[in-house]
Each structure stands twice: as structure tokens, then as C-alpha cells.
N, C-alpha and C positions, 0 to 999 in steps of 0.2 A: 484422556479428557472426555467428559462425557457431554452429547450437543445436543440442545431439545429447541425446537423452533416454535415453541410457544410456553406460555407460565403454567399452563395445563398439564404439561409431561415434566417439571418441574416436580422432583420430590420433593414431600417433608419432611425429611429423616436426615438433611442434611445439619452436621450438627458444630453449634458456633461459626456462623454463615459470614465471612469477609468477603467485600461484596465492592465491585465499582461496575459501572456505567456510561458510557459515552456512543459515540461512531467508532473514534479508534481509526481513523483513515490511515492506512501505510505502518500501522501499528510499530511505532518508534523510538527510539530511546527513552524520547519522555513515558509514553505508555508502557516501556520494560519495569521503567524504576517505578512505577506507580505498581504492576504488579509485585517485583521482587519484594516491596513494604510489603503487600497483603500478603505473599507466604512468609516472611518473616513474623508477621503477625498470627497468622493462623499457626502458626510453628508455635508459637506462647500458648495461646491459649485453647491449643489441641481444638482449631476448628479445619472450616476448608475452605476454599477461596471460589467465587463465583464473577464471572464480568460478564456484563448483558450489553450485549450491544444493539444496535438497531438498523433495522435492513426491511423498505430501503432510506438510504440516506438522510435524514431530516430535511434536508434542502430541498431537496427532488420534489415532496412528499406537499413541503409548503408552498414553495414558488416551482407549482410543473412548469410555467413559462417561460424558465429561467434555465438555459442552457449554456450557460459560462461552465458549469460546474465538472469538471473530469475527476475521476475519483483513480488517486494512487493504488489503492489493492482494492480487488473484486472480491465480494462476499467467501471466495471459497480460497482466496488469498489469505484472509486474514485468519481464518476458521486454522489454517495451517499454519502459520504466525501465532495465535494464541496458546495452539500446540507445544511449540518449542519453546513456547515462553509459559510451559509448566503450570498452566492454568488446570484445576478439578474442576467446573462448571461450567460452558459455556451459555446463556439462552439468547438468540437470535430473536430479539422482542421484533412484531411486524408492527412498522410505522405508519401510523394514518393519521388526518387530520382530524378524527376524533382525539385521538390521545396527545396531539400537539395544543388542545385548546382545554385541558385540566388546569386546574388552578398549579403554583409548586405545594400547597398545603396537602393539595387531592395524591398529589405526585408521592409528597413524601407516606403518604397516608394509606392509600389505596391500593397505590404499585409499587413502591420500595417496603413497607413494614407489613403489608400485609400479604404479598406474595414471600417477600424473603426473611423477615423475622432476624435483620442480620444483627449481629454482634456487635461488627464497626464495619463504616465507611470510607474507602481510602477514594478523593477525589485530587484531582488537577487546580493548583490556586484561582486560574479561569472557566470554570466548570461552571454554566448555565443550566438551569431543568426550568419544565413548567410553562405555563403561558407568558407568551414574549420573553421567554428566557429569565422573569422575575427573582427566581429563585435560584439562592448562591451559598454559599458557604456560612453566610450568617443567619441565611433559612434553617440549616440542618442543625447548628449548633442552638438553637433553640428548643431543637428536638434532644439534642443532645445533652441539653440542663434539665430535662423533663427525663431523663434517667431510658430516653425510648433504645439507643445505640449510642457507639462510641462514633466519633469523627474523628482523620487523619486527614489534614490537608499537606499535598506535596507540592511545594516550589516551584518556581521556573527553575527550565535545567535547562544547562547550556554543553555546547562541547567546543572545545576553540576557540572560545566565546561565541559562538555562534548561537542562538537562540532558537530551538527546538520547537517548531510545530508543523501540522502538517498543512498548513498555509503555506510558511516559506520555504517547504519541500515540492508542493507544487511550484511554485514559482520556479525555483531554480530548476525541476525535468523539463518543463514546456521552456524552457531558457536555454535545455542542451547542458546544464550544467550537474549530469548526472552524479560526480563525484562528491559533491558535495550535499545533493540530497540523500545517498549512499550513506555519507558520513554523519549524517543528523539522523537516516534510516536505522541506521547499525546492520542492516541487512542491504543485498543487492536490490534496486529497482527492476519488475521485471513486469516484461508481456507476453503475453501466452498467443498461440493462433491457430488458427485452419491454416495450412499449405494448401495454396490457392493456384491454378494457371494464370502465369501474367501473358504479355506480351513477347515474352524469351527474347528479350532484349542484351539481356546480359551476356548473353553467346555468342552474338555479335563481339565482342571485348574480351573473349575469355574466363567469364570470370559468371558460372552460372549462379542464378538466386533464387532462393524460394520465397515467392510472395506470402506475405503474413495477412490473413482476415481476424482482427482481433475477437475474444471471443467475447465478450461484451461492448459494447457501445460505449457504456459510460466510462471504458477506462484510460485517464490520461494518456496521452502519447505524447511524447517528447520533441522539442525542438527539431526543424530539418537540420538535415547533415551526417556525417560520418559516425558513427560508433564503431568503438571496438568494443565486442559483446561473448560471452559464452553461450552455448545454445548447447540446450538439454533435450534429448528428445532418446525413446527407449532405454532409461534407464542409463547411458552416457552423455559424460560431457563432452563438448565439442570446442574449439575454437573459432569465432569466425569476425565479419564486420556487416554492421548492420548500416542501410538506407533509410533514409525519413526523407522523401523530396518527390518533385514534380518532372525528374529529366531531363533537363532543360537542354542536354545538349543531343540527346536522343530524340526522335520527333517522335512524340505519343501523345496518349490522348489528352494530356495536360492533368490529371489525376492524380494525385498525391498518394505515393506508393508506399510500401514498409518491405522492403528487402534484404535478405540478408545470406550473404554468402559464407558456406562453412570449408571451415580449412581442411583442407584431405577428406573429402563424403562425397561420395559417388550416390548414395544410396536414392530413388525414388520414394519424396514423399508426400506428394500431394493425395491430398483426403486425411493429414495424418496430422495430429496436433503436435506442436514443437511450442519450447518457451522459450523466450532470449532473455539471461540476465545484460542491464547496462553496465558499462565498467566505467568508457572513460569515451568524452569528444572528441572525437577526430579533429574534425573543420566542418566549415559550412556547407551546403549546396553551392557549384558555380557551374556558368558555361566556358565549355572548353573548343577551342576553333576546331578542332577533328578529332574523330575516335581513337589517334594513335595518341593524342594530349590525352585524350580521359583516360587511355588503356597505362601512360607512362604515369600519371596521376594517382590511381585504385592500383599499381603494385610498390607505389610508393605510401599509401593506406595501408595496403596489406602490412607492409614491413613495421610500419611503425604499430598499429593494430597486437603482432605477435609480441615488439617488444613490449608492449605494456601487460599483455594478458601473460608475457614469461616470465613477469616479475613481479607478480602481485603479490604484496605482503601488506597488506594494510589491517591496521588495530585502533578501535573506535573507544575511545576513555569519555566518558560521562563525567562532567563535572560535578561534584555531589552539595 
């Protein structure tokens, strides 16, 4: 896959150009199926497929004042998501409040036909462009009777019936209810970090952890409480159960932690970046009357933690 962070290192030699456009947050089932069209499509008509996304975020970009917003995959998340999902083109358009206040006419006109010259279009049936989001599926198909490109609009898709977006993917991580954003994801939810010095609290209990500094700010973090997580770090995976909470029964500074203990790792790695994939929720954060309750508690985590990470077989169908 080839990545250009601007329309300037964009060639023009790319030839019969299938082409979509969005954020793409947590790059999801729905945005797999929107690609698989466009190589199915470029497979017809001997082109190549291109998806331009925008970074950073549109929201961020419109309302800086507005910090509700967590963002499921970090820029260089998704660049690796678009990867697997067999994209030729990626361009990483930069987002500003110049180019959020073009008309959808200037949009189609200026930055879709005239940077890309595409063949067709494959969009999402809720697919917004342009100022105040004016511009929609019956903007392009106007272009589309004027002989400019083809259009391809794709459905809601559902899996379980559950309803695919990355709205209610958020919802359900910051809910703790990883499994099910997982299963609308088609991929693991994951956080990357610096191994940080905590407090070495956990040694107290048995059971050492290495504090996580995520490595972006903007990115989601999940509900408090237990996870049972895999954690990848040097090129192995590990086993282990991740922390999201405030200690409560440990006296500390009151500061909402990200902890995560690996099954059988001895190794020192603070200074060293580590990712946790989420699997599955534990339980909640509680206080426990002494640390012999929390230590009989977190090896009753652990136990159940291994059974589910020793069993995992799960297969994600898209309803078409």
C-alpha cells in the first residue's frame, strides 16, 4: 500500500481510480465491506482503489472546545488496518477549518475530480461531505448523470443484527463492553503505551504491573475494571489481565491507572512500548476490606482471564 500525506505526492498515473473517503474511526466491518466493493470493482475495470482519509479528526478540527471525543484507532492504527484490508492508495488529507467551510459542489469539484479523476465512487448510505455536511449521495449522483464518475452506495450492514458504526463502538469500549465492539470491529480493540513507574503497588499483592502512558491522548480508553487482554510487545504475544481504575482499596493517589499484569514475564520494560489487545470484561472496579480479599479476588481474575483467553475462537459474519 502506498501512503502520501498530502494530494501533492499523489500521482497521476494511477489508472481507473476507485476512490472513497471518510474518517474511517476503528476502520470496521462496515468500512471492510465498503472496501471489498472497490477491489471488486477495480478488479472489473482493471483500475486501483484509493481511500483518503482525514487526520486530524473533523470534530477535533471544528469544535477544538469539544472534548467528549475519544478516538477508537490512532492515525497509525488505521494506516495498519487499511493495510490488511488490501487498500493500493492510501492519502492522509490534512484537516482544517479552511477546507471544512468549501461548498459539497467545490468538494466534488475541486478535491474529489480534480485531484482524483476517479472512475467511481463507493460511499457509506450516511456519508456527509462539504459545508454543514450539505452534501450527500444525491449531491454525487447528479454528478453522476453529468457522465463526471460512477457512484456505488453501500447499505447499513449489520452483524447480529447489531448495527455497525463507529458511534456505537465507542459506546460500548467506554461501557467495558469490549466484546461486542470487537465483534462490530472484526478486529481486536487495542491500546498501545509507554511502560511507565507506577506506584509498585501491585507487589504488595503478588501480582506485578506495568503501568501504561497511552501514546496519544485522543485515544479512547475503556470502561473501569478487569480485562482479560493479550499483550504484544517484541514481536511476542503474551497472556495477561489488564486494570482501568482508581485503587480504591490500595491508598494512592486517587489517579485513574492502566495496569496490566502479564502471565509468565519476568522481563523489565519500562521505557519500552507494549500494546494490549481487549478480549473480554472481567468485572467492575470494587473495594475490598484487606489485601488478602483483593489478593483471593485478582487470582480468581487471573483464573477466569486464562480461561477465556485459552479458548478463544471467535468468527465475525457480516450480514450482506
Amino acid at each position: 500500500m502506498n501512503v502520501y500525506r498530502s494530494l501533492e505526492e499523489l500521482p497521476q498515473t494511477i489508472k481507473n481510480p476507485v476512490i472513497t473517503f471518510g474518517s474511517f474511526d476503528g476502520v470496521h466491518l462496515g468500512h471492510s465491506y465498503v472496501f471489498n466493493r472497490m477491489k471488486a470493482i477495480a478488479n472489473e475495470v482493471e483500475g486501483e482503489t484509493i481511500v483518503t482519509t482525514f487526520h486530524p479528526h473533523p470534530r477535533k478540527v471544528i469544535y477544538p472546545s469539544d472534548k467528549s471525543l475519544s478516538l477508537i484507532t490512532t492515525i497509525e492504527e488505521k494506516i495498519n488496518l487499511f493495510e490488511k484490508n488490501n487498500i493500493d492508495h492510501l492519502v492522509i488529507m490534512p484537516f482544517s477549518v479552511e477546507f471544512s467551510q468549501i461548498t459539497p459542489q467545490e468538494y466534488i469539484e475541486t478535491f474529489i475530480i480534480k485531484s482524483f479523476r476517479p472512475h467511481t465512487i463507493v460511499i457509506g448510505y450516511d456519508h456527509r461531505f462539504g459545508l454543514n455536511r450539505k452534501g450527500d449521495i444525491n449531491t454525487l449522483r447528479w454528478y453522476e448523470k453529468n457522465n463526471q464518475f460512477k457512484v456505488v452506495e453501500i447499505p447499513q450492514k449489520r452483524v447480529e443484527t447489531m448495527k455497525i458504526s463507529s458511534t456505537v463502538i465507542r459506546k460500548s469500549i467506554q461501557n467495558g463492553d469490549v466484546v461486542k465492539a470487537n465483534t462490530l470491529l472484526g478486529h481486536n480493540f487495542k491500546l498501545s503505551g509507554t511502560v511507565i513507574h507506577g506506584e509498585k503497588l501491585g507487589e504488595k499483592i503478588g501480582y506485578k504491573t506495568a503501568n501504561i502512558s497511552p501514546v496519544s491522548k485522543e485515544k479512547l480508553i475503556p470502561g473501569e475494571g478487569i480485562y482479560a487482554v493479550f499483550v504484544n510487545y517484541d514481536e511476542y504475544q503474551y497472556k495477561g489481565m489488564l486494570y482501568i481504575g482508581t485503587k480504591p482499596t490500595i491508598r494512592s493517589n486517587g489517579q485513574k491507572s492502566i495496569e496490566v499484569h502479564i502471565f509468565d514475564f519476568n522481563e523489565i520494560v519500562y521505557g519500552k512500548e507494549i500494546e494490549v489487545e481487549f478480549i473480554e470484561f472481567i468485572r467492575k472496579d470494587a473495594t475490598f476490606g484487606s489485601l488478602e480479599e483483593l489478593r483471593e479476588k485478582i487470582n480468581s481474575d487471573r483464573e477466569q482471564s486464562l480461561k477465556i483467553l485459552n479458548g478463544i475462537r471467535r468468527n465475525y459474519k457480516i450480514e450482506i
